[in-house]
C-alpha positions as CSV (number, residue, x, y, z in Angstrom):
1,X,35.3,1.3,-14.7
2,X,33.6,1.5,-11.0
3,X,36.1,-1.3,-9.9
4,X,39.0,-3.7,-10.9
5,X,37.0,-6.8,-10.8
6,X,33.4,-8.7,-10.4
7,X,32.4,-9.6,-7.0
8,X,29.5,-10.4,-6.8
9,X,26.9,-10.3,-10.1
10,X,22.9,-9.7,-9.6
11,X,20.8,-7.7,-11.6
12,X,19.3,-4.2,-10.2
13,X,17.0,-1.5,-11.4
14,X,18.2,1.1,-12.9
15,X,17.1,3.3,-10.0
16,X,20.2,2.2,-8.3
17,X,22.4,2.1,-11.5
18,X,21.8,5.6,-11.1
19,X,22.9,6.4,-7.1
20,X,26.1,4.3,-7.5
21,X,26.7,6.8,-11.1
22,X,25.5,9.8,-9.0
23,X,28.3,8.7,-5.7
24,X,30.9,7.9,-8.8
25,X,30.2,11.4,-10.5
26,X,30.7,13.4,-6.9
27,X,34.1,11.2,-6.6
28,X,35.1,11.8,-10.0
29,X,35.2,12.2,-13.6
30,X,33.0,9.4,-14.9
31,X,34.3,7.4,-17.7
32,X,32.6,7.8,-21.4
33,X,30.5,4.1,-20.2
34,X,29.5,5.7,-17.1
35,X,28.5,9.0,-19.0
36,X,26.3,7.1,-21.5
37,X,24.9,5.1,-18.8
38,X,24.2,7.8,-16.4
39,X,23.0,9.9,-19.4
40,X,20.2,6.8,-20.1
41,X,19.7,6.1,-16.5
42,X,18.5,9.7,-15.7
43,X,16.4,9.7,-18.7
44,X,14.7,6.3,-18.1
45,X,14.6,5.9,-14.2
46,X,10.9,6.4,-12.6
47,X,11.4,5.5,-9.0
48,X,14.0,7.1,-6.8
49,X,15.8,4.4,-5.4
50,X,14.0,3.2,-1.9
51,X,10.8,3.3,-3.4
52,X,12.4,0.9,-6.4
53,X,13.6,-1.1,-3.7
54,X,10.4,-1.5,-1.9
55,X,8.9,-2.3,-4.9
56,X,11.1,-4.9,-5.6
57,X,10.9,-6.6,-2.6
58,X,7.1,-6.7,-2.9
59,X,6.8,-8.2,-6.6
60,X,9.9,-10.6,-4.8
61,X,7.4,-11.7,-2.6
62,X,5.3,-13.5,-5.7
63,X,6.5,-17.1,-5.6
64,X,6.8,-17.6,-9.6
65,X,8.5,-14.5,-10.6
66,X,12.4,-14.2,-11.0
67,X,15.0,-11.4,-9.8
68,X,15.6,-10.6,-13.3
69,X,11.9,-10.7,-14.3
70,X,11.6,-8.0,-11.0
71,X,13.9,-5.6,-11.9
72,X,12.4,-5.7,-15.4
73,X,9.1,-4.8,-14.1
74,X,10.4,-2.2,-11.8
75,X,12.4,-0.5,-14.5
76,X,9.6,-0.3,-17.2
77,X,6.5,0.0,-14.9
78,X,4.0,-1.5,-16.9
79,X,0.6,-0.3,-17.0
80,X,-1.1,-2.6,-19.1
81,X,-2.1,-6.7,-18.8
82,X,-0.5,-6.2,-22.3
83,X,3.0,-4.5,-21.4
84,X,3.3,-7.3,-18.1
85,X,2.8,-9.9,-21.7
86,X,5.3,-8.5,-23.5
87,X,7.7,-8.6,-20.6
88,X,7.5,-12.4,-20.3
89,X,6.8,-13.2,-23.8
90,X,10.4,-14.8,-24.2
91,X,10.7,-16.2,-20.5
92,X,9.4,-19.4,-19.8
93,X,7.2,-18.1,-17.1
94,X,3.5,-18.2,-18.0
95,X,1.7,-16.3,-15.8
96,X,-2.4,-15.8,-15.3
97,X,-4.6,-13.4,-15.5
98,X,-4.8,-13.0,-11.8
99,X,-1.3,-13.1,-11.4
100,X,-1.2,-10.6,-13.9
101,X,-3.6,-8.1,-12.1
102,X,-2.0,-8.9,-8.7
103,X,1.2,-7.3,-10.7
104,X,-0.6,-4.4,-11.9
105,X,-2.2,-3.8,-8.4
106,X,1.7,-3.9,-6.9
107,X,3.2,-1.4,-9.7
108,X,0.3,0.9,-9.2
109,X,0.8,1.8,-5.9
110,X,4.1,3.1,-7.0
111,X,3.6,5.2,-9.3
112,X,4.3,8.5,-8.9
């Protein structure tokens, strides 16, 4: 376990999951959790961390979406009005089509 207790709790992309794991691995033997999350981290992660970051704080900037709902979007990098749907489909958040393509717009300048 990275530490002995909790905090402070917030949800992050897995972009940083990933550079705490890396600093962890350099320090140490990581622990089987760490392994399998490190494993799926480097698998799954398509920003380096700044850029993840910046693109955070830029989709944070759009009033109706949530922390949570951000790092979703960050981690999965939707491409489609579809994929940004599916994201949201069990959050109460409803968003519109042109909040949708302002989204898109955002997440496309990222991608690498």
């Amino acid at each position: 376990m990275i530490g002995k207790r909790t905090v402070k709790e917030r949800p992050v992309p897995l972009a940083e999951v990933l550079m705490v794991l890396e600093k962890e691995k350099k320090a140490g033997e990581l622990e089987y959790g760490q392994r399998l999350t490190y494993d799926y981290a480097q698998k799954l992660v398509k920003l380096d961390p700044k850029k993840a970051k910046e693109l955070m704080e830029e989709l944070l900037k759009l009033e109706r979406l949530r922390e949570h709902q951000v790092v979703a979007l960050v981690d999965l990098m939707p491409e489609t009005k579809e994929d940004v749907e599916l994201i949201f489909a069990k959050e109460r958040t409803r968003l519109e089509e042109d909040e949708i393509k302002k989204i898109l717009d955002i997440i496309n300048k990222y991608r690498e």
